[in-house]
N, C-alpha and C positions, 0 to 999 in steps of 0.2 A: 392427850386431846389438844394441848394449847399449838402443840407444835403441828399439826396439820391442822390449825386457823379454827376448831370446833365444830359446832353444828352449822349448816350451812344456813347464811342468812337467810330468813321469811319463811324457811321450810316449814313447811305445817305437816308434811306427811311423807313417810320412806326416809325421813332425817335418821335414823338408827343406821338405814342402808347403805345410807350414802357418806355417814361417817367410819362407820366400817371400811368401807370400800378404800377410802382417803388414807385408814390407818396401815391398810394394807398394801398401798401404792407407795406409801411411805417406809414401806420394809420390814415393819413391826407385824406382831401373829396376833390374833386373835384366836380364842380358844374356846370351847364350848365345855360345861361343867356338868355331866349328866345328874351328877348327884345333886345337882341344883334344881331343885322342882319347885316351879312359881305356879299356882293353877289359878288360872281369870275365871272364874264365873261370870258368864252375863246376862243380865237380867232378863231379855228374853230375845228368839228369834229375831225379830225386826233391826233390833239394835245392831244384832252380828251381821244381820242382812247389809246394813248399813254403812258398818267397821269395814266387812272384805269389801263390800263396791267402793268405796274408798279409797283403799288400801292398794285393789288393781288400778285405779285411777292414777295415784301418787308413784304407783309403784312404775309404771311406764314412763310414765314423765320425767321419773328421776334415770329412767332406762337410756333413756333421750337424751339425758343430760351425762351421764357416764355411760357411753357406749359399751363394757364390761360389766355392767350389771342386767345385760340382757338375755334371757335365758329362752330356748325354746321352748320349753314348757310353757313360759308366759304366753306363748303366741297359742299352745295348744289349748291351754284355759279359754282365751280367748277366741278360739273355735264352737266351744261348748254351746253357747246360746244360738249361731245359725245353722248347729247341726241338729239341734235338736226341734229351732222350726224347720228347717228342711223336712226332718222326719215326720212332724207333725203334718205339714202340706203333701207328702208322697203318702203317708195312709189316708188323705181325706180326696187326694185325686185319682189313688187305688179304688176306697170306697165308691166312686161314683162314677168308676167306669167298668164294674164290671170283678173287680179284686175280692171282694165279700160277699159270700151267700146272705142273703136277705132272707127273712127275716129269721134265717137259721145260723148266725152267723160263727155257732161252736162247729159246723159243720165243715170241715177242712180238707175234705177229702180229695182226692184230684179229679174224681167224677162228676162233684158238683159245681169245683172250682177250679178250672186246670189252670195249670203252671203258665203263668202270663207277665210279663210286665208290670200290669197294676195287682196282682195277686202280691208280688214279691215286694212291691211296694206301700201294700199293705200291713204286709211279715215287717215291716221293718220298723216299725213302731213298735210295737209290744217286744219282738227280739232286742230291741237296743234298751225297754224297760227292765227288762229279764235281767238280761246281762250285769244291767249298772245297779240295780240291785243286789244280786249273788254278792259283785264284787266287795260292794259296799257293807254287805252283810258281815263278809269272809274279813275284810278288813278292823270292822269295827269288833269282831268276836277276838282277831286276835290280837288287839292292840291292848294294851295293860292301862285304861281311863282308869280310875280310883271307882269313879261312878258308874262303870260298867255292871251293866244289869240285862235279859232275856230283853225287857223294854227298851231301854237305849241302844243295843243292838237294832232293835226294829225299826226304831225311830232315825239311825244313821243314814238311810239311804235318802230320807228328806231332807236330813239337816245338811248332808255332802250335797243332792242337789242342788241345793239351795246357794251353797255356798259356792258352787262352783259358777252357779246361772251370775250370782253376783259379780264374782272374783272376774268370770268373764266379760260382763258388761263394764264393770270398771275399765278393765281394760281395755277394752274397743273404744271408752269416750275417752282416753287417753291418745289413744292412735286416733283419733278424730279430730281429738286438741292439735296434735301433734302437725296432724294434714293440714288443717283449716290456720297453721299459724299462731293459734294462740296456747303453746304450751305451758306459759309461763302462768294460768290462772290457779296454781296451786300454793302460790305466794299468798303468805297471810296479809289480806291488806285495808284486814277489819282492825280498828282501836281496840282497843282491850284495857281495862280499867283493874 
């Protein structure tokens, strides 16, 4: 650590990343320990809400600042929240042109609804709920948590949106920073006692 200079001054967030990054520009391996299981508990939703929007915040910025630790996936995280108002606004201007049978609206058949523009833009709301649910479902059943249970299964596909709506607004105010100039407000440059 001393010999690639440490944590990087004032960093308050993505410093793990970014000394990683350093150790490994430097020649040396870094290695990952499976048999090493640390498990965070945290105290509740809000907090983790608060951790990942953070977390993509810092994590861009330091993306910024090592051009190699930038991955597309960041940017696709970062997708997540105007694809999902997107969808939000193509079912509410499906519904009001014409896309959903009123006030029948189980009613899907193509006689009462035919196949249109705002019908499919309709479908597209609840298809992309479907979808990220299964996914989330199928994930979280077969992933080995300790605390995996019929419940936390169910519970996955909120706590994954959740995290992703974060992880991706983090990151867009990062690329915002980034645009607007002021990348550098991730510096700690509160006293600390």
């Amino acid at each position: 650590m001393q010999e690639v200079g440490g944590f990087d001054e004032g960093a308050i967030g993505a410093e793990d990343v970014m000394l990683d990054h350093r150790i490994r520009k430097n020649g040396h391996k870094l290695w990952t320990d499976r048999t090493a299981i640390m498990w965070h508990r945290r105290r509740n939703l809000a907090r983790v809400k608060k951790q990942i929007g953070n977390y993509g915040l810092v994590r861009t910025l330091a993306s910024n600042q090592y051009r190699e630790l930038h991955a597309f996936t960041h940017s696709m995280v970062a997708a997540f929240p105007p694809i999902v108002i997107a969808a939000f606004a193509l079912f509410f201007w499906g519904a009001m042109n014409g896309g959903l049978a009123w006030p029948d609206f189980w009613d899907i058949s193509l006689d009462r609804v035919p196949m249109s523009p705002e019908r499919i833009a309709v479908h597209t709301l609840p298809t992309l709920m479907i979808l990220y649910n299964l996914l989330a479902w199928y994930g979280s059943a077969k992933g080995n948590s300790p605390s995996k249970s019929a419940w936390t299964i169910f519970l996955s596909s909120i706590v994954t949106y959740s995290l992703h709506w974060n992880y991706g607004i983090g990151v867009l105010r990062g690329k915002w920073r980034i645009f607007g100039g002021r990348p550098g407000l991730q510096i700690d440059d509160r006293s600390r006692n």
